[in-house]
C-alpha positions in Angstrom: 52.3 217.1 215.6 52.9 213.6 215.9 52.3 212.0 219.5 55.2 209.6 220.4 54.4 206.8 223.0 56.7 208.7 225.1 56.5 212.3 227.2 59.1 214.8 226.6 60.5 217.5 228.5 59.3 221.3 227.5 63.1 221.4 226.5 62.9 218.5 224.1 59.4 219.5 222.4 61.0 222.9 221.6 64.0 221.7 219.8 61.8 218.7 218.1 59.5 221.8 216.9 62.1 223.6 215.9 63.8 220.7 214.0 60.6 219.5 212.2 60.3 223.6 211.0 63.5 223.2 209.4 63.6 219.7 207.9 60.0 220.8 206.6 61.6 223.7 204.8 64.5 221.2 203.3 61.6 219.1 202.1 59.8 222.0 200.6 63.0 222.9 198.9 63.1 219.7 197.2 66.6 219.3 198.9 67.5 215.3 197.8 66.9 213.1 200.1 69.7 209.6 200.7 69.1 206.7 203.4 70.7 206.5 206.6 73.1 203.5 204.9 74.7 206.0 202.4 76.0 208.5 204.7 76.7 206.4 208.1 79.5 203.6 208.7 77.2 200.1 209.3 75.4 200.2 212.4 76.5 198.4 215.8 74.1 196.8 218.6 75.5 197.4 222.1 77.6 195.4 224.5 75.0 192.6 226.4 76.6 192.9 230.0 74.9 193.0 233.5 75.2 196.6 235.2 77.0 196.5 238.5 77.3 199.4 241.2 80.8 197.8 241.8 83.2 200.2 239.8 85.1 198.5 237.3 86.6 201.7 235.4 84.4 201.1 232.9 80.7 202.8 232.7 77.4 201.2 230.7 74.9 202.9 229.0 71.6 202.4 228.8 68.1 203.6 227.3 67.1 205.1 230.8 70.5 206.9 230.9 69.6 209.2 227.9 67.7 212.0 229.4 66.0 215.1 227.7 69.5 215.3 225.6 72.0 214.5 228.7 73.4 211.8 230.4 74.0 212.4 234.1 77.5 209.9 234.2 76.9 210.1 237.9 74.2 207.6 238.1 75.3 205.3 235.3 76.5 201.9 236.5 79.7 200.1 235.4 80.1 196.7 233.6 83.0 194.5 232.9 83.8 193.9 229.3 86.9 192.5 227.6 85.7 193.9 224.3 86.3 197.8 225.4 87.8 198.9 222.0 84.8 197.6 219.9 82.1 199.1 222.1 84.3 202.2 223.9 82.0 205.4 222.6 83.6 208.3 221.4 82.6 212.0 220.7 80.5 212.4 217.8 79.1 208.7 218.0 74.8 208.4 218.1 73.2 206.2 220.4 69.4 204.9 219.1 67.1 203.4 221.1 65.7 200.5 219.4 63.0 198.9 221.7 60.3 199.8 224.3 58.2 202.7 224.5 61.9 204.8 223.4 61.8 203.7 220.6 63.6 205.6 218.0 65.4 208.2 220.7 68.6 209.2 220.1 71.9 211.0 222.4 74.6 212.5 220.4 77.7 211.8 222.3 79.8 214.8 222.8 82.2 213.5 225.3 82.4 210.5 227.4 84.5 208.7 230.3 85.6 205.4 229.3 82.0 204.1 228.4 80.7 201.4 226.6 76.7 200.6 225.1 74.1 198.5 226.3 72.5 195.7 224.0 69.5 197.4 223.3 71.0 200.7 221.7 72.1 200.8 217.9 75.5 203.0 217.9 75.7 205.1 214.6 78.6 206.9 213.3 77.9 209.3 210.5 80.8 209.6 207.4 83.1 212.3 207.5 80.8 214.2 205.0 78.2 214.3 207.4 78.0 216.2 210.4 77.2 214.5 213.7 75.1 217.1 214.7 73.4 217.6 211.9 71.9 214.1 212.2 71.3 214.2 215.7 69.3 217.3 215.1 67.1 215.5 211.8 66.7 212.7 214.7 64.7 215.1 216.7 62.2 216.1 213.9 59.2 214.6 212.8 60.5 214.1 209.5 62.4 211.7 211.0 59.5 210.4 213.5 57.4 209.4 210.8 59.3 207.4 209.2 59.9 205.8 212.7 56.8 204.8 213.1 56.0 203.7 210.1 59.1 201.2 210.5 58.2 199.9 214.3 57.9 196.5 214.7 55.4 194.3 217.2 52.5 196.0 219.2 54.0 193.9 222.6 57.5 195.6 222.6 58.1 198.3 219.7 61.6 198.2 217.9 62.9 198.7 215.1 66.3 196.8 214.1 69.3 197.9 212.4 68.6 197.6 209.1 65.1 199.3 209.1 67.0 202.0 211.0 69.7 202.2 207.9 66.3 202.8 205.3 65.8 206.5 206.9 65.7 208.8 204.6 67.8 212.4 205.7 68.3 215.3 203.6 71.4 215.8 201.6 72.8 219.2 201.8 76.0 220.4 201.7 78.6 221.2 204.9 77.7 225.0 205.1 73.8 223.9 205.3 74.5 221.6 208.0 76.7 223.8 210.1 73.9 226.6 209.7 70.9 224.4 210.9 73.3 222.6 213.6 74.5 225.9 215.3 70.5 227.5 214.9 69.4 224.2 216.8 71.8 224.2 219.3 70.6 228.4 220.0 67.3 227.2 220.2 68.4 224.0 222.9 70.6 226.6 224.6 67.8 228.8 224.8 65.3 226.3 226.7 68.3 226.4 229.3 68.1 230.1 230.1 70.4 231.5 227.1 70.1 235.1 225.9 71.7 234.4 222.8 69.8 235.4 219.6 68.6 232.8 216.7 71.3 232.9 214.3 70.3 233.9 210.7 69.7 230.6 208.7 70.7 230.7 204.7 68.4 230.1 201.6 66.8 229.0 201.2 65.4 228.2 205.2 66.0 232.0 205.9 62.2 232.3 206.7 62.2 229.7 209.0 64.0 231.7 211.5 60.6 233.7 212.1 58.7 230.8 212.2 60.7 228.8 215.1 61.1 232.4 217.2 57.0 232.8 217.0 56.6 229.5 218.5 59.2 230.2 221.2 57.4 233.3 222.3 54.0 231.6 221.9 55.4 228.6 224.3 56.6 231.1 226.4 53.2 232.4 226.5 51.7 229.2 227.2 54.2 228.3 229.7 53.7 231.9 231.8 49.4 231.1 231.5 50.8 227.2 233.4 53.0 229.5 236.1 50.6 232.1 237.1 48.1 229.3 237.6 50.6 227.6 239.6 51.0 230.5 241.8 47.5 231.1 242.3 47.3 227.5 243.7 50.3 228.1 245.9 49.2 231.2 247.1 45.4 230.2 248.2 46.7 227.5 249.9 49.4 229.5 251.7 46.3 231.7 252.7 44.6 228.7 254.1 47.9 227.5 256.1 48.3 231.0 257.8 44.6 231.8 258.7 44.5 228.2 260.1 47.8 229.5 262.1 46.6 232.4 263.1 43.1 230.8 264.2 44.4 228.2 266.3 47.2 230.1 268.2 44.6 232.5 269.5 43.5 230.5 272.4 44.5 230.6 276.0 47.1 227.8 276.4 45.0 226.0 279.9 42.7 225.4 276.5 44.9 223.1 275.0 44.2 219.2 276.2 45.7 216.1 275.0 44.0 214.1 272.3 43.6 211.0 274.8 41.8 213.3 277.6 38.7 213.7 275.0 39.2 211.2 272.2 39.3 207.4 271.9 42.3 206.3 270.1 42.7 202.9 268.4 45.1 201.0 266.0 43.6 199.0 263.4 43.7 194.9 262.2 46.8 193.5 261.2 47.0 192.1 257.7 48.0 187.9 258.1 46.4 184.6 257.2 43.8 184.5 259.7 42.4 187.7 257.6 41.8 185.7 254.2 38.2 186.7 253.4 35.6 184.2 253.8 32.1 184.0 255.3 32.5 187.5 256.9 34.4 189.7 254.4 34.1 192.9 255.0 35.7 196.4 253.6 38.8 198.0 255.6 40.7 200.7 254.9 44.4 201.3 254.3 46.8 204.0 253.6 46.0 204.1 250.2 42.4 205.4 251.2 43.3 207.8 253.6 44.6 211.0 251.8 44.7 214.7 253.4 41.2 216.0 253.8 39.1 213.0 252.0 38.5 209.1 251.7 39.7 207.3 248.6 36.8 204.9 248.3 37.7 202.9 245.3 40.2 199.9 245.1 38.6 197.9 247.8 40.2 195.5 249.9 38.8 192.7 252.2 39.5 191.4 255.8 37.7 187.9 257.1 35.9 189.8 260.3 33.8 188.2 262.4 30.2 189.9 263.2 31.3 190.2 267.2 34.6 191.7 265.9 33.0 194.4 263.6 31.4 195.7 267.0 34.6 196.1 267.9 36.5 197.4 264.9 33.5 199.0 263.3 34.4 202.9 261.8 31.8 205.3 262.6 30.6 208.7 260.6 33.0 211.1 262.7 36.0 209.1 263.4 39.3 210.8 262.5 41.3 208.5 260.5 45.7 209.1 260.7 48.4 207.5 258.9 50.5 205.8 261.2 53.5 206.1 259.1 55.2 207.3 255.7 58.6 207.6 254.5 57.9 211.4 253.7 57.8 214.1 255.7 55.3 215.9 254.0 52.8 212.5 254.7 53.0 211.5 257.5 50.3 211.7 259.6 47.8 212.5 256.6 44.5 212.7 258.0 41.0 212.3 256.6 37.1 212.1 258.1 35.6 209.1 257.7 31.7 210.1 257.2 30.1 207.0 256.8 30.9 206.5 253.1 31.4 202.4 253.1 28.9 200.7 255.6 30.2 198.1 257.9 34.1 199.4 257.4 37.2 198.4 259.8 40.8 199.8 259.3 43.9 198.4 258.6 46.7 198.8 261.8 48.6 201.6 259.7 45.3 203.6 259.7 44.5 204.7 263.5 41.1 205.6 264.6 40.7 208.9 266.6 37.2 208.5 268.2 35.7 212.2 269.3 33.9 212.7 272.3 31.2 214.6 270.4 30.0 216.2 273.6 32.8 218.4 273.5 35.1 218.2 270.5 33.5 218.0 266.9 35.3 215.6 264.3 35.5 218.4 261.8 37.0 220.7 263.8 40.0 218.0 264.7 40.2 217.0 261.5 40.5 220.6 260.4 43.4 221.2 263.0 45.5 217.5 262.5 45.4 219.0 259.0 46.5 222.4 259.7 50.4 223.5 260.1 50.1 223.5 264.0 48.8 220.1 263.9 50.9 218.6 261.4 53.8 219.4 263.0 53.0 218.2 266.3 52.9 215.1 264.5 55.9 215.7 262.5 57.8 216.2 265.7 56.3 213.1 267.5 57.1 211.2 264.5 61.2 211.4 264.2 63.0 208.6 264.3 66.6 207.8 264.4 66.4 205.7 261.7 65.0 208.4 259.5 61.5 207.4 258.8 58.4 209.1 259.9 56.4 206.7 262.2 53.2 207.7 264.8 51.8 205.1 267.4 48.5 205.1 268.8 50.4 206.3 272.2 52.2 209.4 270.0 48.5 210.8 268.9 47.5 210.3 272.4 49.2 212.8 273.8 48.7 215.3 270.8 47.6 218.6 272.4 44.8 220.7 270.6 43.2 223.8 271.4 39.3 223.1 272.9 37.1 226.2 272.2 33.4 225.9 273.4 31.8 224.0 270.6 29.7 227.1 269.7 33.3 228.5 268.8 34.6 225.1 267.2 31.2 225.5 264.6 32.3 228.7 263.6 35.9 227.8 262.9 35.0 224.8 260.6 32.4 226.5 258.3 34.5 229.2 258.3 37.6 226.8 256.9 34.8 224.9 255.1 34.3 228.0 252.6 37.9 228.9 252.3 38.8 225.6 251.3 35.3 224.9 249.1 37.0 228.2 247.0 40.1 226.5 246.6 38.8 223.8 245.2 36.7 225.8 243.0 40.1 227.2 242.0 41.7 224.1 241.5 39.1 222.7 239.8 39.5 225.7 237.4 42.8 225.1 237.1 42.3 221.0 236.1 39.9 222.3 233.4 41.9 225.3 232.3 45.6 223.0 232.5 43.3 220.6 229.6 42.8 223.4 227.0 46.4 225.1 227.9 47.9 221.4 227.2 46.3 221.5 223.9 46.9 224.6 223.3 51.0 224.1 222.3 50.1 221.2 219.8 47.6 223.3 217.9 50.4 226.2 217.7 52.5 223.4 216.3 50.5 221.8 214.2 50.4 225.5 212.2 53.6 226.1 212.1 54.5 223.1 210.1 51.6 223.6 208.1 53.5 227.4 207.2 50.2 228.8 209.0 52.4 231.1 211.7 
């Protein structure tokens, strides 16, 4: 199967699979083939306008508009153009993407609000002995992808201009074998949208290719219920994790439960400004980027100018809780990560804030464990509100965070018990990462055979 410099939906893979099944068999049947030219009116290049939120009554398309077969006219923008009536789309009418990575993607228009095309689309109108749909559909296979290729222009920006467009070669058939093959692909499109509707017979001589495109729909299926049940697994281990971590920390006495502040040092970090321009004293700090749930990103490092008296002051230390002071997402905010020691002589940025254990009494791992679990994140969550509608701690906010404070005998068990629930989901997810590799290969192979006649 021919890789495309672009990802498609499942949706859009099935109906190109099913299309290049087809268009194979018209090849195979030694079917004529005619360019694009003979059977379309000359192509047009879109309307060269600036899109505006401001509506004018008048809506423009562009490449980003045309997704997996649809356009959502909600989010389209408007334009102003005195030309309407030579760029106004109609039904039936075929957009083509002629530059960037989309190169070569196309949207049959079935119906339209008053609409016009942006300059980087090619419109095409097919004669009236040629069915719309029926090119569209050819559009999709990789009959019609090779050729695309083989006509792109410039390694920079990819395109291909009208007139290579117009040296396509399509099938000729006649209007019953393009009403066939139309209505079988639009089954098979309907089909990727939860249809029940059976594959329509297809007529000689492509009457075997109806077995052919239903075998790869129930392999795909196949592959895609292997990618679910995966899914699940992951979902379900880590729901495991979230209630044992419940259950574990709601079990203690509530005269147990102390504020962060009462056993913890907590600090904000160095403020990013000119005075912070590495120079004699760079030195590593860390920023949101770095701090994800559970772990330290240590790559992509980034500089502050600090001054040997200031790293005794700013210094992290193996054990210090790190917390995101703020995210625009709900499900972020307040990320938190152990720093262990991994980058020597390391200071924090002032969105990272430093949660400094007293180890006498209250182990890192075991506050890390509970900021991470679902009674600690949504303390934070809580804390965090604004009226604004971001998320946003303070060092005073995780101050007064209360946690539960077991004897530390107590806190050791808790953590290496965590520590092996969550070392198996890993395992699991690792599993899954490798698995996810051969199951994404696993659709082009099936491919691949079916358009050699293999299935």
């Amino acid at each position: 199967m021919i890789e495309l410099t672009f990802k498609q939906t499942q949706s859009e893979m099935m109906v190109r699979a099913a299309a290049t099944v087809i268009f194979n068999g018209l090849l195979r049947a030694e079917f004529p083939n005619g360019r694009l030219s003979s059977i379309t009116e000359h192509p047009q290049y879109g309307f060269g306008a600036s899109a505006s939120q401001e509506n004018s009554g008048i809506k423009l398309v562009r490449i980003t508009d045309l997704q997996d077969g649809k356009i959502n006219w909600d989010t389209v923008p408007y334009c102003q153009c005195e030309q309407l009536e030579k760029y106004l789309l109609q039904p039936n009418d075929i957009l083509f993407a002629r530059t960037g990575a989309t190169t070569g993607k196309t949207h049959l228009v079935k119906e339209a609000p008053v609409a016009v095309f942006a300059s980087y689309l090619i419109r095409v109108r097919p004669q009236k002995e040629v069915r719309s749909d029926y090119l569209y559909y050819f559009f999709q296979s990789d009959v019609y992808w090779r050729q695309i290729i083989e006509e792109k222009e410039g390694s920079a920006q990819p395109n291909v201009n009208g007139q290579k467009l117009m040296n396509i070669e399509v099938p000729i058939v006649d209007n019953e074998i393009q009403l066939a093959i139309s209505q079988f692909l639009e089954i098979v499109r309907q089909r990727q949208d939860g249809s029940i509707n059976q594959l329509p017979e297809l007529p000689p001589p492509l009457d075997g290719q109806r077995r052919i495109v239903a075998r790869i729909e129930e392999l795909a299926a196949k592959v895609e219920e292997a990618r679910g049940l995966r899914r699940q697994s992951i979902e379900e281990s880590e729901a495991l994790v979230n209630a044992t971590a419940f259950k574990a920390f709601t079990g203690f006495d509530s005269r147990n439960l102390l504020p962060i502040e009462s056993i913890c040092e907590v600090k904000g970090g160095i403020q990013k400004s000119s005075d912070r321009v590495p120079g004699a004293n760079p030195r590593r700090y860390i920023t949101v980027a770095h701090v994800q749930r559970n772990w330290i990103d240590t790559g992509d490092p980034r500089y502050f100018e600090v001054s040997n008296k200031e790293l005794e002051r700013w210094r992290l230390l193996p054990g210090d809780v790190l917390v995101i002071e703020g995210n625009g997402s709900a499900d972020h905010i307040g990320r938190t990560a152990l720093f262990r020691g991994e980058i020597e002589d390391c200071v924090h940025q002032n969105h990272v804030i430093r949660v400094r254990p007293n180890q006498a009494q209250l182990m890192p791992e075991y506050l890390n464990t509970y900021l991470n679990s679902p009674l600690g994140r949504d303390q934070m969550l809580n804390l965090s509100r604004t009226t604004s509608g971001l998320f946003t701690l303070s060092v005073g906010r995780i101050r007064s965070i209360e946690i539960p404070l077991p004897p530390l005998p107590e806190q050791h068990r808790i953590v290496a018990y965590f520590d092996d629930l969550q070392a198996k989901v890993d395992a699991l997810k690792r599993l899954q990462a490798e698995t996810a590799v051969e199951l994404d290969a696993l659709l082009p192979s099936i491919l691949d055979k079916a358009f050699k006649g293999e299935l």
